[in-house]
N, C-alpha and C positions, 0 to 999 in steps of 0.2 A: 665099314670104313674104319678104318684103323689110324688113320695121321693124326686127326685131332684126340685121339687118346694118350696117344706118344707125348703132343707136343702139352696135353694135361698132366702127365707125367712128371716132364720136363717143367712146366710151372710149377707145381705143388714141391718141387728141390728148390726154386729160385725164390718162391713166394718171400719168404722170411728175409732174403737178402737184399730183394728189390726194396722191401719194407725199410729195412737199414739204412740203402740208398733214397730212399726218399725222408726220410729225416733228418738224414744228415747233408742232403746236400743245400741246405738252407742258403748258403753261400756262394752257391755256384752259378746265380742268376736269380733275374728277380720270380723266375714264376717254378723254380726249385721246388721240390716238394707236389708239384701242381702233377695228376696222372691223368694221361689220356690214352683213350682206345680209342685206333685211328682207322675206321674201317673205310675210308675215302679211297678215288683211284684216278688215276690221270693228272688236273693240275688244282683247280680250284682249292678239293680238298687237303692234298697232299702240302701246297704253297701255305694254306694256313696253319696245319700243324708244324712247317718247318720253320713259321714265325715261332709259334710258343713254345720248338726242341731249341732254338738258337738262343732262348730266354732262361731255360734249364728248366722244363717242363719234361717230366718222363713219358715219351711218346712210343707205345706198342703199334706198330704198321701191322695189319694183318690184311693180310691179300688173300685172294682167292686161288683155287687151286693153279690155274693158268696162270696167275701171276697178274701184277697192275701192268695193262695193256702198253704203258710207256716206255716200259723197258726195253721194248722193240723200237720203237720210235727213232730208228736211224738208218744210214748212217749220220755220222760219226758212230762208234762206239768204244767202250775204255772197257775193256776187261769181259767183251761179250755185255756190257749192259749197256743202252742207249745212253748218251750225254742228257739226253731230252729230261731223262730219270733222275740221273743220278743231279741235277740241275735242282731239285726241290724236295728231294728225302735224306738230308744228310739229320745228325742228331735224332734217328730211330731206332727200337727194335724193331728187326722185321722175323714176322712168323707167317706159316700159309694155314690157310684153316675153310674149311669148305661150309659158309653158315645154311647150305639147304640142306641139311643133316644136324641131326637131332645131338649130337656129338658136339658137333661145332657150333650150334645155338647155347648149350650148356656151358663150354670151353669159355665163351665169350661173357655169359652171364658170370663165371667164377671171376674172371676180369674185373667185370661192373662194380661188383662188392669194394675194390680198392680203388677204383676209379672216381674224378672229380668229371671228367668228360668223357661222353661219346659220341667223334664225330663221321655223319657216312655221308655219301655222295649216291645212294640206292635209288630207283624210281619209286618214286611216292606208291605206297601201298605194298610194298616188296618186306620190309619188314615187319609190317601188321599181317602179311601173309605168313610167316613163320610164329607168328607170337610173341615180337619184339617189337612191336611197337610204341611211342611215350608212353599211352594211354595204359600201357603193361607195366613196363619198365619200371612207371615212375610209382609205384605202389611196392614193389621191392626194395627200390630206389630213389627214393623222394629226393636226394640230394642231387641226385646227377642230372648233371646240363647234356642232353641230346640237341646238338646241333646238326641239324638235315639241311645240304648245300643240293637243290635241283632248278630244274631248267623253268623250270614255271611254280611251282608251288604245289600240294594235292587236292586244290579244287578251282574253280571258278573254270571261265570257257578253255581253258587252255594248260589246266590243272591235269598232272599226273603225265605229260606229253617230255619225254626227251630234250634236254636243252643241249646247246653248242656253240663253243664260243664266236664261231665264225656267222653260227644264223641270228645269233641276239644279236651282235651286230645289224645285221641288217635291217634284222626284224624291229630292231630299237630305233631306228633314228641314225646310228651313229655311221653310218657309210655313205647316209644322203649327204653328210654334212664332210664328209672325208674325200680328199682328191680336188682338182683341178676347176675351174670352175666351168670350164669347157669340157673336162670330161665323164666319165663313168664314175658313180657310184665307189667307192673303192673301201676296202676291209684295212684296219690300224693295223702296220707290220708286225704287231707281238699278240696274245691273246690277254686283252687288256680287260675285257670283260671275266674272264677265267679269274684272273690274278684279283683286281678290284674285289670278285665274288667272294677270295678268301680273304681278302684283306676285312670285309665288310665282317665275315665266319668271327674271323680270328677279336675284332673290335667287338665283336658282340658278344662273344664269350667271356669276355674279360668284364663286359658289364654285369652280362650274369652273375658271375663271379661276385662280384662286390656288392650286388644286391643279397647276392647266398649268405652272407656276413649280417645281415639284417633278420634274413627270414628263414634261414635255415632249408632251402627251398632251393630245388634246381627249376630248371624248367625249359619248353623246349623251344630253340631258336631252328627258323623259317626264312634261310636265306636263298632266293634265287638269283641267277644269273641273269633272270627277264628285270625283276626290282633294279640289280647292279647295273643296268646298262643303261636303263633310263635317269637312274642318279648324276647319270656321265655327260645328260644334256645339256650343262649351262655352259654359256650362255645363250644357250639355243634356242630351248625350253624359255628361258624367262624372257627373250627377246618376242618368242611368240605371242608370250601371254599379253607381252604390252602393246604390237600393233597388230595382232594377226595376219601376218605377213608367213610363208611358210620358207623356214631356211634352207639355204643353196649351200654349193659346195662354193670356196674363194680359196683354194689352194692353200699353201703357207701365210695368208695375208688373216688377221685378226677381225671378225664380224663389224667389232666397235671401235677398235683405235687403229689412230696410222698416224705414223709409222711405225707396222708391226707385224713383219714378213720379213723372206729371205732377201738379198740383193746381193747383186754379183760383184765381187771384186776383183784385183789383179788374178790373185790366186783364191781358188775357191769361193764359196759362197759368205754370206754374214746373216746371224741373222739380227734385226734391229727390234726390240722391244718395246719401243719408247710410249711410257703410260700417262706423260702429263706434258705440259705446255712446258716448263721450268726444262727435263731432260731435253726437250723439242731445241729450244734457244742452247744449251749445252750441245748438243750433239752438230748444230750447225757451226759454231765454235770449233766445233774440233777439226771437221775437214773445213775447215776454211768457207764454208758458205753462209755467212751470218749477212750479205744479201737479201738474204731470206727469209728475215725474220721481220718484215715491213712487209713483205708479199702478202697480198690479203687472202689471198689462196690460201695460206699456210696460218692463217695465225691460231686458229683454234681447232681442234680435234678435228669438231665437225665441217668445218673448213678443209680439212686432209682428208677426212674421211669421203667429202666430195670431190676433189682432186687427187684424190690419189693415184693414179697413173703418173699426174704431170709428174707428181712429186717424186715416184720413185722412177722415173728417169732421170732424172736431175741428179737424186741421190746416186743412182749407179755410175754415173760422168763423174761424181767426184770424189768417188770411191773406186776410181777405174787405176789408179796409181797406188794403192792399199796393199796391205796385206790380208787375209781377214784374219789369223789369227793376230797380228800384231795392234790390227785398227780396235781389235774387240777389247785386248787388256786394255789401251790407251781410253776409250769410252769407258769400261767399268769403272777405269780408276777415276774417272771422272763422274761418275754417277748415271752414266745412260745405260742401261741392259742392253747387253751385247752379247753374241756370241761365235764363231766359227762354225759351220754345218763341220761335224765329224764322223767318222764311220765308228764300227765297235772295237777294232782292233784298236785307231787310235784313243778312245776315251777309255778301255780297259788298261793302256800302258802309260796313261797322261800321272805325271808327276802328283795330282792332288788324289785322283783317284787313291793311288797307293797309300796319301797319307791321310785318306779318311777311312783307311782298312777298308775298301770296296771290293777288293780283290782276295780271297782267301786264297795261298800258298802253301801248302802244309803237306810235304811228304808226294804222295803221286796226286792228292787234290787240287783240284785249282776249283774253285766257285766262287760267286757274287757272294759278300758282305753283306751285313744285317745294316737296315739302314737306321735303325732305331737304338739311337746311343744313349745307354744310362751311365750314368759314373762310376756308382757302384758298385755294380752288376750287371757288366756289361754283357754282349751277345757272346757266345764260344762254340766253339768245335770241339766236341764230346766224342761225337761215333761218325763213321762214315755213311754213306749209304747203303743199307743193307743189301747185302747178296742174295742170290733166289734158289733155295734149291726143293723142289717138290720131297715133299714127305708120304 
């Protein structure tokens, strides 16, 4: 095997330069200077590291010979790579490197040396089968944070077993409680489990991190997608624990408060928030039904929450003359949580999006915004998604 020698080649010219670039880009974000080996694939992993490259973290993508499996993942596609891709690896380098080869386990280890993190998405036990395992690593490497994102963790009953965002859903709780209350079981239209997973990667690395400032000490982080999805049960979870009752699906309408579901307007849907008595008396005020605010049905929560049908019929009669998005600013401004149901075309073109930089613009890019604003140091667009080309 000859590629991962080429592309050690090619490191050992850059090494001294990257080094330069990571000292001096002290200013280019807050986690500037910060190096990661990003041996992840598909979303969980990839979405975490492209929180810490969007922060000015020097992030190495190295895939496997085939390439990360996403790239395919269409159509759409931009330039022969899937959108699905190029949607969570902007701000990397990408290199291919083959680590069941004794070449490409050493490639990787010359990495480590410069590295503050190593994060992989591998089946548990895959890299203590090569000889990279913490329990290796970290005796080389005592600084470095190995973060392992898998479906279940490498042990207990369910330990070492493939995870997926669509089956932790189910397998979690989170599809009994999703959908209609008449109907099926239903999967969250994004892969919310995935993403949460790296969210959960990316928060924990940053703790390591600032414990590393204490003890000099990396250590290895244990995140699965089974822990992430069960994190995702309140109020579910804590409503169990208080009556033992086992939770149903209720469509758009909220377990514990009402009013707080969708409701039909002239035009489109609304949806209504409302989390306390004070919004309750406000929101009747607005369309004209303060009637109802003597109705013993209605006066406290638990009151709605046992009529709630009457009540949101009554609400869609006097919401049936609305706008919903004009009825929703008129509540916000008044203090009731409100909103228009919208689709993604219109919230990616909506006036605020634009001025919260939600939308990146740049050249043939277009991708979602960092949602995480420093003042200082904020989020940027460095490098594009990297290209694929086998070595």
């Amino acid at each position: 095997m000859t590629a991962p020698l080429r592309i050690q080649d090619w490191w050992n010219g850059w090494r001294g330069r990257f080094k330069n670039m990571w000292q001096n880009n002290q200013t280019q974000g807050a986690l500037a200077g910060c190096r990661v080996v990003d041996l992840s694939r598909v979303l969980g992993g990839p979405f975490c590291t492209q929180i810490l490259g969007d922060h000015g973290a020097d992030v190495i993508k190295l895939e496997p010979p085939q390439g990360d499996e996403t790239r395919h993942w269409g159509p759409p596609f931009e330039d022969g790579i899937a959108s699905y891709f190029i949607g969570v690896n902007r701000n990397k380098t990408g290199l291919t490197i083959d680590l069941s080869q004794q070449e490409g386990q050493d490639f990787v280890r010359s990495l480590l040396s410069d590295a503050d993190i190593m994060i992989e998405n591998f089946k548990p036990g895959t890299l203590e089968k090569w000889g990279m395992g913490y329990d290796v690593l970290k005796e080389q490497f005592p600084g470095l944070i190995h973060c392992r994102i898998s479906g279940f963790g490498g042990d207990g009953p369910l330990g070492g077993l493939p995870g997926y965002d669509a089956c932790a859903q189910a397998l979690c709780g989170l599809m009994s409680v999703n959908g209609e209350k008449d109907g099926e079981p239903t999967r969250v239209g994004l892969p919310v489990v995935d993403m949460v997973t790296g969210m959960n990667a990316a928060l924990a690395i940053l703790m390591a991190m600032n414990e590393r400032h204490r003890s000099g000490l990396g250590q290895f982080l244990d995140i699965t997608l089974f822990d992430s999805a069960i994190s995702l049960l309140h109020p579910h979870a804590a409503n169990f624990f208080g009556n033992g009752t086992i939770p149903g699906r209720s469509g758009n309408a909220h377990p514990n408060i009402s009013p707080y579901e969708t409701v039909n307007t002239r035009s489109g849907q609304l949806f209504l928030a409302v989390g306390n008595d004070r919004q309750f008396q406000i929101l009747l005020k607005v369309i004209n039904a303060e009637e109802l605010a003597n109705d013993v049905r209605f006066t406290t929560n638990q009151d709605r929450l046992k009529n709630r049908p009457a009540l949101h019929t009554i609400l869609e009669d006097k919401l049936s003359t609305h706008e919903a998005a004009e009825i929703a600013q008129t509540l916000l401004r008044a203090g009731v949580p409100a909103a228009p149901v919208m689709n993604v075309k219109e919230i990616l073109e909506h006036p605020h999006t634009h001025h919260r930089n939600m939308v990146i613009n740049e050249g043939a890019y277009r991708g979602l915004g960092s949602p995480i604003k420093l003042s200082r140091t904020p989020a940027s667009l460095r490098k594009l998604p990297p290209g694929f080309k086998q070595t």
